[in-house]
N, C-alpha and C positions, 0 to 999 in steps of 0.2 A: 819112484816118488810119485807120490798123487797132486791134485795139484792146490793143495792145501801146501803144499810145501814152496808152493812160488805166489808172488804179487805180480800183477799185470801193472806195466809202465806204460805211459804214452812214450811214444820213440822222439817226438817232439822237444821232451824235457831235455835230452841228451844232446839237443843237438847242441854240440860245444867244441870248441876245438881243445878241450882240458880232456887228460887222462879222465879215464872211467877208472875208479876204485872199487868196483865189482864185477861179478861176470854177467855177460846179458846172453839171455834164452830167446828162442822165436821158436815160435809152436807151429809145426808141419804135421800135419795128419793128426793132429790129438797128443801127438809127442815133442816133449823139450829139445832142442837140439840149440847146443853151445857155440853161441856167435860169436861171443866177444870177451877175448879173456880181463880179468880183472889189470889195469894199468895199462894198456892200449887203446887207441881213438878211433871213433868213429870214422868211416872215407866218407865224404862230403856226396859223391854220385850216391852212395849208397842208403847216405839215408834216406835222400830223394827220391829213391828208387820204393825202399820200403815204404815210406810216406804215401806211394801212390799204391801198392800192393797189398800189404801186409800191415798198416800201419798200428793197427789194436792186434798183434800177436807178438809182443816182447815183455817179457818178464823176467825178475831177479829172484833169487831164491830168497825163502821166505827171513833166515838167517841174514840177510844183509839189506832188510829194511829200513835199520838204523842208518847204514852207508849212505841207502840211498835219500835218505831225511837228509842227512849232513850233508851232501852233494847237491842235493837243491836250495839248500839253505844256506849254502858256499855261492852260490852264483845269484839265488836274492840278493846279498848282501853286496852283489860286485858293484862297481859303478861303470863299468864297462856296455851294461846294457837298457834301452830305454825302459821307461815305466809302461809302455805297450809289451816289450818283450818280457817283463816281469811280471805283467797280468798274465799275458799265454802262461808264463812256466809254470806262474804260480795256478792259473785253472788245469793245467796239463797234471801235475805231480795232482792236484788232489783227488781228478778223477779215480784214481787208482784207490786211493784212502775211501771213498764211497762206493765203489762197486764193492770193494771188500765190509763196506756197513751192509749192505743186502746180502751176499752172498755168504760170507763166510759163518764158519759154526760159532767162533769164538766173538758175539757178542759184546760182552764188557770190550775188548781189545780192540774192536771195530768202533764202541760207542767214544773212547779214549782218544781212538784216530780223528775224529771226527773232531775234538776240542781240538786237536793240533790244527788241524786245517783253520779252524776260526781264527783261532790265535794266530796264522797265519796272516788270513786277511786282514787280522786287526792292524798287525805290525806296517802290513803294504798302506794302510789307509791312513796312521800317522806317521809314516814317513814322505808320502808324498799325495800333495790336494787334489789330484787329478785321477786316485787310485782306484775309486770305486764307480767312476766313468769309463775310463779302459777297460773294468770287470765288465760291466753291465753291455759296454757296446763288443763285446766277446759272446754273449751270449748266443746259445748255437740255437734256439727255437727248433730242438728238439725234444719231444714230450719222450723218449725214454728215458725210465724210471732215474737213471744216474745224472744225467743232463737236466732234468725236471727237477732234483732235488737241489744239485749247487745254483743254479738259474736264482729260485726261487729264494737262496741264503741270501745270493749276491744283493737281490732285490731291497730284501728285509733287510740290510743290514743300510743300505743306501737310504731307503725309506725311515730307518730306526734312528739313525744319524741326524736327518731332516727335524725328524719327531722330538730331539733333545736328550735322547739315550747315547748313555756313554758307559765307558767301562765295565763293571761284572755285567752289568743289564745288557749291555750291548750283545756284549759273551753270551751268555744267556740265549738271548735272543736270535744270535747266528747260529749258537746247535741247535736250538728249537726249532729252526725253520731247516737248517740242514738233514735233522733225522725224524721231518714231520710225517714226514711217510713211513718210516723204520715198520710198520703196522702190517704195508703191504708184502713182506718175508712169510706172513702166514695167507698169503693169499692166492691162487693157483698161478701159475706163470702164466697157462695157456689164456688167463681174463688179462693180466696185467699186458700181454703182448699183444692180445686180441690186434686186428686191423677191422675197425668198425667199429660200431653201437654196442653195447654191452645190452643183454639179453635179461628180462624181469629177475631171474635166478643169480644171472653172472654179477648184476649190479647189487643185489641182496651181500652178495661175498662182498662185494668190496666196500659197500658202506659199513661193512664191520672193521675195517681197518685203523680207525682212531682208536675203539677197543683192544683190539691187536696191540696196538701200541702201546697203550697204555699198561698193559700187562706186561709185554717185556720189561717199559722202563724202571717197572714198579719193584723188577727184582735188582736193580741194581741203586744205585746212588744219586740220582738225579733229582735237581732240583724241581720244585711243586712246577715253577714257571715254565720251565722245559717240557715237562710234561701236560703242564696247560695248552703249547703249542701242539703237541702231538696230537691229544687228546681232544680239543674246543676247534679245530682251525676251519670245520667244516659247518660250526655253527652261526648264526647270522645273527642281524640286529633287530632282523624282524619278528626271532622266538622261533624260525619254521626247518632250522637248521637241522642237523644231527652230528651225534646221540642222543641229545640230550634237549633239544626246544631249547635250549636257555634265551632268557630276555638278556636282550644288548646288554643291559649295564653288569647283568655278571658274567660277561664272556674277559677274558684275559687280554688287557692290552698288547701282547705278543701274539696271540692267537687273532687278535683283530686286524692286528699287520699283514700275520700269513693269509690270511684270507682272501686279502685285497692281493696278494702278490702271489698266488697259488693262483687265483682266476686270470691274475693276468697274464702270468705267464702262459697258460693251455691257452687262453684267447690269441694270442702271436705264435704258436707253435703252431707248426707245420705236421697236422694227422691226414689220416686218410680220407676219414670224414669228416674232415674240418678244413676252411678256407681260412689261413690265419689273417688275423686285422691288423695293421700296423699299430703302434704302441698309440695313438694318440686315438682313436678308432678305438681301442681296446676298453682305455680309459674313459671315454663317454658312452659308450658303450654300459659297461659300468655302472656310470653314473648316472644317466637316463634310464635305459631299458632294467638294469636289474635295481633300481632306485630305491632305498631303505633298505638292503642289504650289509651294509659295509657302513664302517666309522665316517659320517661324514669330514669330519675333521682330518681323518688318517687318509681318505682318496682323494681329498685337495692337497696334502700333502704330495701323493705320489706325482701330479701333476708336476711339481719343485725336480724331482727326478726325473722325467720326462725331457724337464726347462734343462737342467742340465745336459743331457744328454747331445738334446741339440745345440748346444752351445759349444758342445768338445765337437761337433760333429762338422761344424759351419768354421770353426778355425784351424 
């Protein structure tokens, strides 16, 4: 089997003391070897064990992605665990759904998963006030490309809440910022992984990735707004942006969110050549030094996000 034929799980989402209703894989040398038969649990040393080893080398074959949908959505739905433990699961299970938006061939099915995931976070954020605080104070300030894309939903979606978006728009709004990068699939790994400065040529590639983008979503189904996020998010209020220069007023309210929570995020992420800022640092930052760039309106807002932040954080 190639490994188009398996999903990579966080081993984290599993930790449970319920049967597993699938079989689980760990990857030795480049090959699948069978851990865990479908109806048997986990030993408790041993997840701890792989946690500290092995933790990103467990996968389900590609066949019992459903199962494993319905088994994370069996233990969202429990009341047995806190709304901390249901932000991990729920960021745990979707990492896997985004790595498979960049990596994998099948596209449409990748772009599909990615609506599941929102709809996800929607569920967690009206069933409980506290849901997209746990998200945000989860966040791992790591600027790889998988980490940097949920980071920056979680944000937008907390920031878009703020702003008075609700329902389809909100939806909206969360794949938009989830697959705003979707762009960078056509762009060389060796730039996207770089450790350093990006090079006059290596940065030429990657300013082409909103176009990238654009083009994929264009073969499929997606709404104008989704693809505004994709496409505008790198554009500014000052006209000096790209693609496209566009003046503020016709840049996409969604795209105007990503923007502010796309820079903020790389501002608190932890690169090689970069010193991250703390969030509050990040945000004057911001709004001083790169001043007329961003929705004034929309970067006083994120400050609201912030406020909360440290208010879950002091109680």
């Amino acid at each position: 089997m190639q490994d188009t034929d398996y999903l990579k799980i966080q081993i984290r989402s599993l930790n449970s003391n319920e049967e597993i209703p699938f079989d689980v894989f760990i990857s030795i040398n480049d090959k699948k070897v069978h851990y865990l038969r479908a109806g048997d649990k986990f030993d408790d040393a041993k997840i701890l064990k792989f946690k500290e080893k092995a933790a990103n080398s467990f996968f389900v074959k590609s066949d019992d992605k459903q199962n494993y949908k319905n088994f994370i959505q069996s233990r969202l739905s429990s009341d047995d665990i806190t709304t901390n433990e249901k932000a991990q699961l729920l960021r745990d299970s979707s990492m896997s759904l985004i790595e498979e938006l960049f990596e994998s061939p099948e596209v449409e099915d990748a772009l599909k998963g990615s609506e599941a995931v929102i709809n996800n976070f929607m569920k967690f954020m009206d069933t409980d006030p506290q849901a997209i605080t746990q998200l945000i104070k989860l966040s791992t300030h790591d600027f790889y490309t998988y980490n940097h894309s949920l980071d920056v939903s979680i944000y937008s979606l907390g920031l878009g809440k703020i702003l008075g978006f609700s329902g389809k728009e909100l939806q909206e709004l969360g794949e938009g910022s989830l697959i705003h990068d979707i762009g960078k699939r056509q762009v060389h790994v060796d730039i996207i992984t770089k450790e350093g400065p990006l090079d006059e040529m290596e940065w030429m590639q990657m300013r082409k990735h909103p176009q990238y983008g654009l083009k994929i979503l264009n073969e499929f189904n997606m709404s104008d707004a989704i693809k505004a996020c994709c496409f505008e998010h790198h554009e500014n209020m000052m006209g000096t942006g790209y693609p496209q220069k566009l003046p503020g007023s016709e840049i996409h309210p969604f795209a105007r969110i990503i923007a502010i929570t796309d820079t903020y995020d790389a501002l608190t992420t932890q690169r090689s050549y970069n010193v991250p800022k703390s969030p509050e640092e990040a945000l004057n930052f911001m709004k001083n030094k790169l001043k007329g760039k961003y929705d004034e309106d929309f970067l006083e807002a994120m400050y609201s996000v912030l406020f909360k932040l440290k208010e879950s954080q002091a109680s």
